[in-house]
C-alpha positions in Angstrom: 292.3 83.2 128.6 294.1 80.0 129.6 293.7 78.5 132.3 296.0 79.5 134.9 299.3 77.1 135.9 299.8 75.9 139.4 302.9 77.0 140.3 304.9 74.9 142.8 308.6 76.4 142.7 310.3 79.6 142.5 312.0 80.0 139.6 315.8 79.7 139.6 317.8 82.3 137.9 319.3 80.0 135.1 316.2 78.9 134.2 314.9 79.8 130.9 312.0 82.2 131.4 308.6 81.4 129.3 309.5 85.1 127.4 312.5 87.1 126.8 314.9 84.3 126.8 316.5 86.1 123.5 316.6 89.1 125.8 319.7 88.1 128.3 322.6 90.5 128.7 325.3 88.7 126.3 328.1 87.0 128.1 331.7 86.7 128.6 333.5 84.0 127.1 332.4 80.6 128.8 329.9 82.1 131.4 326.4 82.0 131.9 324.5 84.1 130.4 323.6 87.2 132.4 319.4 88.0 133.0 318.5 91.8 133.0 317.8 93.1 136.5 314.2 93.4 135.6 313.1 90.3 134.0 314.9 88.5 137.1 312.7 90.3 139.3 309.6 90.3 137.3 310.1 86.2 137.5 311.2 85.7 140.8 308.1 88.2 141.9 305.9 86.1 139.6 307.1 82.7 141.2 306.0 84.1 145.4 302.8 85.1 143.8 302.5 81.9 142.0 303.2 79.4 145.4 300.2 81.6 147.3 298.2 81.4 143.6 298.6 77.5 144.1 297.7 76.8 147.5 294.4 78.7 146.5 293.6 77.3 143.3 294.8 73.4 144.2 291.0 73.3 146.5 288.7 73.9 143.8 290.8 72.7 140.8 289.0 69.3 141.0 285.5 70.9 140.5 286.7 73.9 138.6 288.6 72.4 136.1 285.5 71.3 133.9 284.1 74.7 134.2 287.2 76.6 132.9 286.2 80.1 131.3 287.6 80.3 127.7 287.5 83.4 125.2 285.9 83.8 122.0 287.5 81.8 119.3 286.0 84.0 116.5 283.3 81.2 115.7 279.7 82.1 116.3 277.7 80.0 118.7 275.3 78.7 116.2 274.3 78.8 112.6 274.2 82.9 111.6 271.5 84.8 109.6 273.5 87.5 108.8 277.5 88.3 109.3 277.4 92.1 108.6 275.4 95.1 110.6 275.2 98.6 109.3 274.2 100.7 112.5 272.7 104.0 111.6 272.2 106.3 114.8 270.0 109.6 114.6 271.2 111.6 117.4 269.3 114.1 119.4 265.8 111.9 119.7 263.8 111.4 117.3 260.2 111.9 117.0 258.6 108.6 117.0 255.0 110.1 116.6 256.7 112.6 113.4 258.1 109.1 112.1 256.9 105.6 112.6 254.2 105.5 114.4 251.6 108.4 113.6 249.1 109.3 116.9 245.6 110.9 115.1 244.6 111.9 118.8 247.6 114.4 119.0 245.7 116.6 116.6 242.0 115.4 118.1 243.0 116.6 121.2 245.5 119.6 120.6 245.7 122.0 122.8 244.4 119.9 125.6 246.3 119.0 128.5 246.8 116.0 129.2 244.7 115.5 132.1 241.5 116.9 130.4 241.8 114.2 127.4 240.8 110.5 127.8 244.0 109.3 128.6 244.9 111.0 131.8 246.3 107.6 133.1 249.4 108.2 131.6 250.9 110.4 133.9 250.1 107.9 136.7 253.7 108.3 139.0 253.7 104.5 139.1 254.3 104.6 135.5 256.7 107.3 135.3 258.8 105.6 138.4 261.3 104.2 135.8 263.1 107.1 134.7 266.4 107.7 136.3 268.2 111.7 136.3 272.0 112.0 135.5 271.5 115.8 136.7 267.5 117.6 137.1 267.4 120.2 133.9 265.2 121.8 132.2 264.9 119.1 130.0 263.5 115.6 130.1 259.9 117.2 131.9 256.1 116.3 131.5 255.0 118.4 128.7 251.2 118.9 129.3 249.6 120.2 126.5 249.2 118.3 123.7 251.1 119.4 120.2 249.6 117.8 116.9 251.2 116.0 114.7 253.1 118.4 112.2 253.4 115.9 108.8 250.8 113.6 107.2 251.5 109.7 107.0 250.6 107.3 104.3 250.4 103.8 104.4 252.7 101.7 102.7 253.9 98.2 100.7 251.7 95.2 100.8 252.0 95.5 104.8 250.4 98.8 105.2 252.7 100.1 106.9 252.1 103.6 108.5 255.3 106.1 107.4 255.7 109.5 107.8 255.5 111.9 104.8 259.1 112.6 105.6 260.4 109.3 104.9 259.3 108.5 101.2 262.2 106.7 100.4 262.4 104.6 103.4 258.3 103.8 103.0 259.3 102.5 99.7 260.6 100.0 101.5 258.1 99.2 104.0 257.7 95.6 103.0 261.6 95.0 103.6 261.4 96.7 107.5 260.6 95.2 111.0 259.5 98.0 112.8 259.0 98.3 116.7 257.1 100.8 118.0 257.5 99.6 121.4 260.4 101.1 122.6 261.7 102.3 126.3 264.6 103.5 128.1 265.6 105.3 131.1 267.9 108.0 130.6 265.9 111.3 129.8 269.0 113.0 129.3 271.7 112.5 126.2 273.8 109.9 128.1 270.5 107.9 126.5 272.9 107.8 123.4 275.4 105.6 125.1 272.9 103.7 126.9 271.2 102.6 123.5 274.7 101.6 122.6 276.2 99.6 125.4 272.2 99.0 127.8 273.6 100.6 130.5 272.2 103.8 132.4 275.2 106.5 132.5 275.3 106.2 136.4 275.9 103.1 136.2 279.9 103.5 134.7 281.3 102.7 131.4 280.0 99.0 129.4 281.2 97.5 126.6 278.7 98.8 123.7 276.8 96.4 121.4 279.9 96.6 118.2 282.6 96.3 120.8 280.7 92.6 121.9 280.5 91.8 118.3 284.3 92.7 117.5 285.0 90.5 120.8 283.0 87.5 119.4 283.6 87.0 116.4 286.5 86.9 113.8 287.8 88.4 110.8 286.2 88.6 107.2 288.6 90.8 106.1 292.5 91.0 107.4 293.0 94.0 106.0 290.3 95.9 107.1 289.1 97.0 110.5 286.2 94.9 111.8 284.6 97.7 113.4 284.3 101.1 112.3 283.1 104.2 113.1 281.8 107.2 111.2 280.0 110.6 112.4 280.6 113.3 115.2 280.5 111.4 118.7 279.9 113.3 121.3 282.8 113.3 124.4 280.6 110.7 126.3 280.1 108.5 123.8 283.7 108.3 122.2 284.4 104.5 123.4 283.3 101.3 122.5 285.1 98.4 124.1 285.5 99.7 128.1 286.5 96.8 129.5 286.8 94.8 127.1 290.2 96.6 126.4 291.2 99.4 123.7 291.2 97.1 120.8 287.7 96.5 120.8 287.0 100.5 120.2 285.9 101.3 116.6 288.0 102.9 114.2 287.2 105.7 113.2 287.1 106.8 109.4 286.9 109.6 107.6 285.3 109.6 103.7 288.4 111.4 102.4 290.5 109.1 100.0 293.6 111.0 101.3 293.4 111.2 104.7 290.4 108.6 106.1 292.1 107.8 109.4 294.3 109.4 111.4 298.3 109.4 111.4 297.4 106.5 107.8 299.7 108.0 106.3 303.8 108.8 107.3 305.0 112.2 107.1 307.6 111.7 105.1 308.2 109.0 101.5 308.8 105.9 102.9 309.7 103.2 100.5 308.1 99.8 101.3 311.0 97.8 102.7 311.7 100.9 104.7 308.3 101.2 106.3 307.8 97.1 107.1 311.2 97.6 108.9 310.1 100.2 111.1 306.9 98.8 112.1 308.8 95.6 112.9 311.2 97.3 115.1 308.3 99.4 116.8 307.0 95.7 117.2 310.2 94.4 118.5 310.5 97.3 121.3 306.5 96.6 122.7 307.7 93.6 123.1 310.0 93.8 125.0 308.6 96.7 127.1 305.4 93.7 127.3 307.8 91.5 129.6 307.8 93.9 132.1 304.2 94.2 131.7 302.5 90.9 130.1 299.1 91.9 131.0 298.7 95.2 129.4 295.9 95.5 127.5 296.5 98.8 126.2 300.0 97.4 125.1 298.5 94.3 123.1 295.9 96.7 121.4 298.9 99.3 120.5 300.9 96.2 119.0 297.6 95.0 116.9 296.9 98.3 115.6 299.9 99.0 114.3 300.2 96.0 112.1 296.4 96.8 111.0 297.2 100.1 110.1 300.2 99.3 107.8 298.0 96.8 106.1 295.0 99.3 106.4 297.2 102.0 104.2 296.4 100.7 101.5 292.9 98.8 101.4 291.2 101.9 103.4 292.3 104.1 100.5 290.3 102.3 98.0 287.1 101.5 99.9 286.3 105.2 100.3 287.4 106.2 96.7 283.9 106.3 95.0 285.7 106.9 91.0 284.5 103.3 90.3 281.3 104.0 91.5 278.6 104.6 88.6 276.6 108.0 88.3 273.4 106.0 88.8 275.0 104.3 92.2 276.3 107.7 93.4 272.8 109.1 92.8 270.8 106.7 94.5 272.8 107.5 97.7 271.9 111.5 96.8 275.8 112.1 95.9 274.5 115.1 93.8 272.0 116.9 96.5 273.9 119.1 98.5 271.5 118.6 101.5 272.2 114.7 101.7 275.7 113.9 99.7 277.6 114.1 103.4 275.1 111.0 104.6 275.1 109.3 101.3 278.8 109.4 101.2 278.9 107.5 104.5 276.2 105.2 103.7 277.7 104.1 99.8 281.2 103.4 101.7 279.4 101.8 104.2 277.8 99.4 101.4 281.5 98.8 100.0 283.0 98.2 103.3 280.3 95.2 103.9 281.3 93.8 100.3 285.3 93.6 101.7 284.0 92.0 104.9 283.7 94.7 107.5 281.7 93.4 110.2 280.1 96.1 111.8 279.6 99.8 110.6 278.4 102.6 113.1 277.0 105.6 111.5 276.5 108.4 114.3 274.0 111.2 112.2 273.6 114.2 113.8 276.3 114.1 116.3 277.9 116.8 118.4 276.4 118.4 121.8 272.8 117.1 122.4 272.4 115.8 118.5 270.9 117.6 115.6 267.4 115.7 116.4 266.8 117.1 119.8 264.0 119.9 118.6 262.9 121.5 121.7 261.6 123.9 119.2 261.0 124.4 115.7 260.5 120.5 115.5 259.1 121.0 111.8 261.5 122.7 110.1 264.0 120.6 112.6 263.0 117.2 111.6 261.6 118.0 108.0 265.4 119.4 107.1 267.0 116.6 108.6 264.7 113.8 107.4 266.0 115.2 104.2 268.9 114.6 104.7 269.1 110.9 105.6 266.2 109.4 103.9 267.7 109.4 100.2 270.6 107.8 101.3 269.0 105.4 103.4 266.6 104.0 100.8 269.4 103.9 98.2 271.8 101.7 100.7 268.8 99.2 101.0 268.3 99.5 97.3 271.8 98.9 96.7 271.9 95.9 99.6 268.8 94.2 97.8 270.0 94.2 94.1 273.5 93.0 95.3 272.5 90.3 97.2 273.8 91.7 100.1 270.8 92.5 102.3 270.1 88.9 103.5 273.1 88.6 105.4 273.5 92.5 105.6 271.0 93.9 109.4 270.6 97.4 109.1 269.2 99.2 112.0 267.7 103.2 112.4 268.0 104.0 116.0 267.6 106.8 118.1 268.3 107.4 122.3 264.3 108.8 122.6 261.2 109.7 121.4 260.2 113.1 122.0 257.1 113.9 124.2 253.1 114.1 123.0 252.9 117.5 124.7 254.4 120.8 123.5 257.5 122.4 124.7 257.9 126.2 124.5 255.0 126.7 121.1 256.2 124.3 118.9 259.1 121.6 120.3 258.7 118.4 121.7 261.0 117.4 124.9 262.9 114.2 125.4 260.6 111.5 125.8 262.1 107.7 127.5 258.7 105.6 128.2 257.6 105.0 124.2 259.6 105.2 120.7 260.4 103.5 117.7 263.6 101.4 116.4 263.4 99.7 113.0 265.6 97.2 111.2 265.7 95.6 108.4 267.7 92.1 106.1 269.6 90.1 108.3 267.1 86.8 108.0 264.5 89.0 110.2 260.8 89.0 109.2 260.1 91.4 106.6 257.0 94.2 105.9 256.2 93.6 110.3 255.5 96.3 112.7 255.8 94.7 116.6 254.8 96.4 119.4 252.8 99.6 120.5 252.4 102.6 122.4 249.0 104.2 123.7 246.8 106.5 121.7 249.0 109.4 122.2 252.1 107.8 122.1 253.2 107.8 125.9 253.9 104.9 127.1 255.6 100.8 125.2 252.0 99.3 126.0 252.1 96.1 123.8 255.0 94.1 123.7 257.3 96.7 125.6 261.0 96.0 124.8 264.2 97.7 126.9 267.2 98.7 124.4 268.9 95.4 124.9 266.1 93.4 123.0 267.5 94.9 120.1 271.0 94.3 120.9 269.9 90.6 121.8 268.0 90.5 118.2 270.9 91.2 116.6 273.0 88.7 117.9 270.9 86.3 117.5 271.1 86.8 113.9 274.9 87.0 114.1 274.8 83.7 115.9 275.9 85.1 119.1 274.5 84.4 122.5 275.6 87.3 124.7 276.2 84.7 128.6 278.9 83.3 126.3 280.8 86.2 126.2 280.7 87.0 129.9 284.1 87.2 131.1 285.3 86.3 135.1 284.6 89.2 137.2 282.3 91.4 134.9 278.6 89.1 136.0 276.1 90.9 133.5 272.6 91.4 134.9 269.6 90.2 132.6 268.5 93.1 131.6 272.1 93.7 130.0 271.4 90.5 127.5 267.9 91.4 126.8 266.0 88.8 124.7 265.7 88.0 121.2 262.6 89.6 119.6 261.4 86.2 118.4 258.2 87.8 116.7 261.0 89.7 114.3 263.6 86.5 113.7 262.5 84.7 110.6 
């Protein structure tokens, strides 16, 4: 934003006005020409509010003026690691004990409540004070007893990493992955889903989430492509992404459907080129014109953008989710022929394909719809088991793929969840939604490779070493996207620190 003009006189209606002066009523022969009613207005209302704007601004302008807010201008801050991110979210909570970081004393001590086991402490109140209720359910409790774990793990790569017997393909990969295992939140409900996304607790309102900063920062790769895109069910409360930031900072959405990947791509009826670039300019014409009457719409702006992107989207979107040049060996690396995982690997090869055209960040929602798929209150086995299929092929093809394309370096891919799920059984054989301990791991991007930062306690309760809120990861990422998140502050919307969060320097390499 500019800084703001000192206005010292009211406008006179002959004047010509900054915008619109093409849009005066034509005149009669040898007259002036005639203002619409409107404009005049808009101006003359704009010039009052700009002599009481002046009197205000004229005391501080000395001592302001070197201070001046500016917006992004698309450059990063300093040098980048990485200029891509490839955000893959598990919805529902998943089992960080079932996952990435196995607990030996769930099974030692099954069957046990808590308080009969060495590590009553956990449930001190002090400890549990951080946890903040949208609405008390039935969900989101202390689960007492303690449920063992329900797959074997194995280590790992020259790191040793410890990986669930559900993940083999990603455990191929240990040595590539920065794990943390010290993970914490505050929402025990599902509005943790947004919260990952944007660090703020549902009560709280509606925040800009962490793609909607990164489409704000930074500029283009790719003209012809949307910068930030969207794939997978979202659920109704976590449908935006930019919030104050303004509309044209939500993702896209996109569909893996050659024919029909956005919505309204496509016009109903055969329009030849010429045709089609005159209506979009005429459409662009009319906002326009409607924007005189209201410059400061941001809705209005984002309308104008995305109409011009989606005329030039027609025709690149089209080709980066048509897979026919695609070998059989790539296809099946993402698990293109398994029924249980071609729906994921679909996402995750155009996902690869959008990075190579310069999409800048990709968010992947698996499991989306109502609570999420992951949220096994019971059956967690089967739950978790079914759906690890379904994910871990395609995961550990994309950074197979990455790697042997040289695209991984400058390519962060994260696996994220809201939760954990708890150390004690719910019902005979669930875990509930657990806030105070999980696991988030990411991997390429210039971060430390084969590392696992951060722990929770023997049984998996509580972030005890190196204990990270959601926005470290946020602030990880961009970091390596050479973004520093106080730089994008905009007047009127301060940030609290724990919105920024802090670079994992243990991870940054």
């Amino acid at each position: 934003m500019n800084s703001i003009p000192i206005i010292s006189s009211i406008p006179t209606m002959t004047s010509a006005p900054l915008i619109g002066a093409s849009h005066s009523l034509p005149p009669a022969d040898g007259q002036t020409p005639l203002r619409p009613r409107r404009a005049f207005l808009a101006d003359l209302g704009m010039g009052f509010t700009g002599l009481a704007l002046g009197t205000l601004l004229q005391r501080d302008a000395g001592a302001a003026s070197s201070a001046l807010w500016t917006p992004p201008d698309g450059r990063p801050h300093f040098t980048p690691k990485a200029k891509n991110v490839i955000w893959l979210f598990m919805n529902g909570g998943v089992s960080h004990m079932e996952s990435f970081d196995p607990k030996p004393m769930l099974t030692k001590y099954a069957g046990k409540t808590i308080a009969e086991t060495p590590f009553a402490s956990v449930q001190d109140p002090k400890k549990l004070a951080l946890e903040r209720l949208v609405v008390p359910d039935a969900n989101g409790n202390q689960r007492n007893t303690l449920f063992p774990l329900q797959v074997g793990f194995r280590k790992h790569g020259q790191s040793g990493m410890e990986i669930s017997d559900w993940f083999p393909h990603i455990a191929g990969h240990a040595d590539r992955l920065a794990l943390v295992r010290s993970l914490w939140t505050t929402d025990s409900n599902h509005g943790a889903q947004t919260q990952f996304h944007s660090g703020r607790h549902q009560n709280d309102g509606d925040f800009p989430n962490l793609g909607a900063w990164v489409h704000y920062g930074l500029g283009s790769l790719n003209e012809n492509l949307p910068q930030f895109v969207s794939m997978g069910t979202r659920e109704y409360w976590n449908q935006r992404d930019g919030h104050y930031l303004g509309p044209a900072h939500d993702a896209v959405p996109l569909r893996i459907d050659p024919d029909r990947p956005l919505d309204f791509a496509r016009a109903e009826h055969t329009l030849v080129g010429a045709g089609q670039r005159g209506g979009i300019d005429l459409i662009r014409r009319l906002n326009e014109l409607r924007g005189i009457e209201y410059p400061d719409d941001p809705a209005m702006a984002a309308r104008i953008a995305s109409y011009e992107l989606a005329y030039r989207m027609q025709s690149s979107v089209p080709e980066v989710v048509d897979f026919a040049k695609e070998t059989a060996e790539t296809q099946a690396l993402y698990g293109l022929d398994l029924p249980h995982c071609r729906e994921f690997g679909r996402q995750l090869l155009a996902a690869r394909r959008m990075v190579e055209r310069g999409v800048r960040f990709i968010q992947i929602q698996h499991g989306g719809g109502g609570a999420g798929a992951w949220d096994a209150h019971s059956g967690l086995k089967a739950n978790h088991e079914g759906l690890a299929r379904a994910v871990d092929q395609p995961i550990g093809g994309l950074l197979t793929d990455l790697h042997r394309r040289g695209l991984l370096d400058e390519t962060l891919v994260v696996f994220a969840t809201e939760f954990g799920r708890t150390p004690g059984t719910q019902g005979s054989d669930g875990r509930d939604h657990h806030i105070f301990g999980f696991s988030v791991w990411m991997a390429g991007g210039g971060l430390r490779q084969g590392i696992v930062h951060g722990a929770t306690d023997e049984i998996g309760f509580h972030a005890t070493e190196n204990r990270h809120y959601v926005t470290d990861i946020h602030a990880t990422i961009l970091h390596q996207l050479g973004l520093d998140s106080r730089r994008l502050e905009i007047p009127g919307r301060k940030r609290l620190d724990i919105d920024h969060g802090q670079p994992i320097r243990e991870l940054i390499g």
